[in-house]
C-alpha positions in Angstrom: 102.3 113.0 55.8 101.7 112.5 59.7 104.3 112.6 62.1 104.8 110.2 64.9 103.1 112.1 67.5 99.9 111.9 65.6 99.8 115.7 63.7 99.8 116.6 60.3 102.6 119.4 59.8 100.1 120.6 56.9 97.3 121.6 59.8 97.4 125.1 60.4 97.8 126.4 63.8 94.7 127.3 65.7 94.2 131.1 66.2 92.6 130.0 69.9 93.2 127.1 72.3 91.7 125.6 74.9 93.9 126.9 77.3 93.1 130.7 76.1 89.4 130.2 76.8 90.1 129.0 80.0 92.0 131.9 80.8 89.4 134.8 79.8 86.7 132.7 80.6 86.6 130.3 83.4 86.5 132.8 86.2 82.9 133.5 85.5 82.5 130.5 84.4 82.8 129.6 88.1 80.6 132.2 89.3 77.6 129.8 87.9 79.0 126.5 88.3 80.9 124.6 90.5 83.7 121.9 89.6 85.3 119.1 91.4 88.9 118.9 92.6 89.5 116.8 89.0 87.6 119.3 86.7 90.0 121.7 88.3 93.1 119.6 88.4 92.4 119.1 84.4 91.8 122.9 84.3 95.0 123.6 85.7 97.3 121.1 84.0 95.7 122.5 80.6 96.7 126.2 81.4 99.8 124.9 82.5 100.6 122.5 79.5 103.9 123.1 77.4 104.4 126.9 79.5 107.1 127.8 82.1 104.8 126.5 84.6 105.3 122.7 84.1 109.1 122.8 83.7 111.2 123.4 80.8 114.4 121.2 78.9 117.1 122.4 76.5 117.1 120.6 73.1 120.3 120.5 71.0 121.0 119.4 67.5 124.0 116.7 67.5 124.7 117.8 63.9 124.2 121.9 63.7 124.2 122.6 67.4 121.2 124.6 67.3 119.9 124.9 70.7 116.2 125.1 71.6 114.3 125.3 74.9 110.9 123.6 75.0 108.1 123.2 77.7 107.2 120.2 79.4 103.3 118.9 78.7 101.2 118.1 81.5 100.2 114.6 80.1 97.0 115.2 80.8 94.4 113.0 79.2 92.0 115.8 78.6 94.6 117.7 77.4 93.9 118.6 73.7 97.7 119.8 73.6 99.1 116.3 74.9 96.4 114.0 75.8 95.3 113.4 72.4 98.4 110.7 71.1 98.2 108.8 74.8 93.9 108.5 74.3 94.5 107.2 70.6 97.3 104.6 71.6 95.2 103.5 74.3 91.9 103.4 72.2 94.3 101.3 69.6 95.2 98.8 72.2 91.5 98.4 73.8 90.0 98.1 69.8 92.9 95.5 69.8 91.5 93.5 72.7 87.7 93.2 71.8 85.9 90.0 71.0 84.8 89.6 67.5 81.3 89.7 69.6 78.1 91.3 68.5 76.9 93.9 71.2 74.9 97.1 72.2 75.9 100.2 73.5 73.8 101.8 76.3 74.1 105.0 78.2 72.3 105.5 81.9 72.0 109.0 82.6 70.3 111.0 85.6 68.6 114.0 85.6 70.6 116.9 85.8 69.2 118.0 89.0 71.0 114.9 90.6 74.6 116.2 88.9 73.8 119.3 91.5 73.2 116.5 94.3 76.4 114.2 93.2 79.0 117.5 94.4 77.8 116.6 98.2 78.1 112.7 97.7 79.5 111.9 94.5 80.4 107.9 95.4 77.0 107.3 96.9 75.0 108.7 93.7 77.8 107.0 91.4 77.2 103.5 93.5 73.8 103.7 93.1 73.7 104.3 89.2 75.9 101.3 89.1 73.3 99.0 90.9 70.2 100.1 89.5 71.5 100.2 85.6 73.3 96.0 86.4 69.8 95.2 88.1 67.7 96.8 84.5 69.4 95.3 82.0 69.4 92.1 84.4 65.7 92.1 84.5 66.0 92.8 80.9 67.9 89.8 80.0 66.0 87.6 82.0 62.4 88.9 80.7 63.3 89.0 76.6 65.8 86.8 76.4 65.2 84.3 79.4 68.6 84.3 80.5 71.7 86.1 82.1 73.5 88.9 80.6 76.3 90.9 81.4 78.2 94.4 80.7 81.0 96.4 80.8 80.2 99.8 82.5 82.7 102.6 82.1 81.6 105.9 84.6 82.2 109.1 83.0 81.3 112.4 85.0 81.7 115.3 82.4 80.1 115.7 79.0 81.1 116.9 76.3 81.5 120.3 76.2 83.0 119.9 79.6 80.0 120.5 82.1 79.1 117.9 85.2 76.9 115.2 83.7 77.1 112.1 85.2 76.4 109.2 82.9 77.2 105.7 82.4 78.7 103.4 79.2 77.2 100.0 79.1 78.9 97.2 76.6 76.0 94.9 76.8 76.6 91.3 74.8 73.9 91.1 72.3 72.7 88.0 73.6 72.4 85.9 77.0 73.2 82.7 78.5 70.3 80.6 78.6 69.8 77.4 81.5 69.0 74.5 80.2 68.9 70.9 81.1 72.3 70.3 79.4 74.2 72.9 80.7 74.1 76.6 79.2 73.3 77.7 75.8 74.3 81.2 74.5 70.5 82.9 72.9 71.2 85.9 70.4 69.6 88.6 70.9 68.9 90.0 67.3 70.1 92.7 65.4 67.9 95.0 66.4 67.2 93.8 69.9 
């Protein structure tokens, strides 16, 4: 059985949380790294999440009056506490909204010598993998498939495991819209275009 908020009562509880490695760790992890002001305003909501810190509320049972106080979460969407149930309701309603399209995934990256560059000016190295990765797969369109292409690109700055890595999520249709003497025609791409 799984609960509304997502979690199966018959999980066990985790010995360690995100939260605790943060709090023996993240000092030196800072010694070596540097983070921006969101890194650390994630950072600081997840220590903060469902503790004294973020505000507390007194629950009450109408029928056995047992009284309870609980901790506020810090909504958070990298919070793996409280960010989890808002990310898979908002996953459900995007999955809801895509066309029954065939398309590609692809992922622009930079070296990670340029993540070190992006702390000094983030929107300028950001702009420019914008413009370079819509003018390739442009150019790519036009070259294979003789036509005009498109994409969704979603920016993501961190990785996985949480460190600087500035890369960007391309929806790319599998296919383009072709010029022709009637108008436009859509030309498929292939499955393994």
């Amino acid at each position: 059985m799984v609960r509304d908020n997502g979690i199966d009562p018959a999980t066990p509880e985790r010995e360690w949380e995100i939260a605790d490695v943060f709090r023996a760790y993240f000092d030196d992890y800072l010694q070596k790294h540097h983070c921006t002001a969101q890194e650390f305003k994630a950072v600081n909501a997840i220590l903060g999440c469902r503790t004294a810190a973020m505000g507390e509320y007194i629950r009450m049972c109408d029928t056995c009056g047992n009284v309870e106080v609980a901790y506020c979460s810090c909504k958070n969407r990298h919070c793996p506490k409280c960010g989890h149930l808002e990310k898979a309701q908002w996953v459900a309603e995007q999955e809801a909204r895509l066309l029954p399209a065939p398309h590609f995934q692809v992922v622009f990256t930079v070296d990670h010598g340029v993540n070190d560059i992006a702390h000094v000016d983030p929107k300028a190295i950001c702009n420019l993998l914008f413009r370079v990765a819509g003018k390739l797969l442009k150019e790519y369109g036009r070259r294979y498939l003789g036509g005009d292409t498109g994409a969704t690109m979603v920016l993501h700055t961190w990785g996985r495991t949480l460190q600087h890595h500035i890369h960007l999520h391309c929806m790319v249709p599998a296919g383009a819209l072709v010029k022709t003497s009637g108008g436009h025609e859509w030309q498929e791409s292939g499955r393994r275009f």
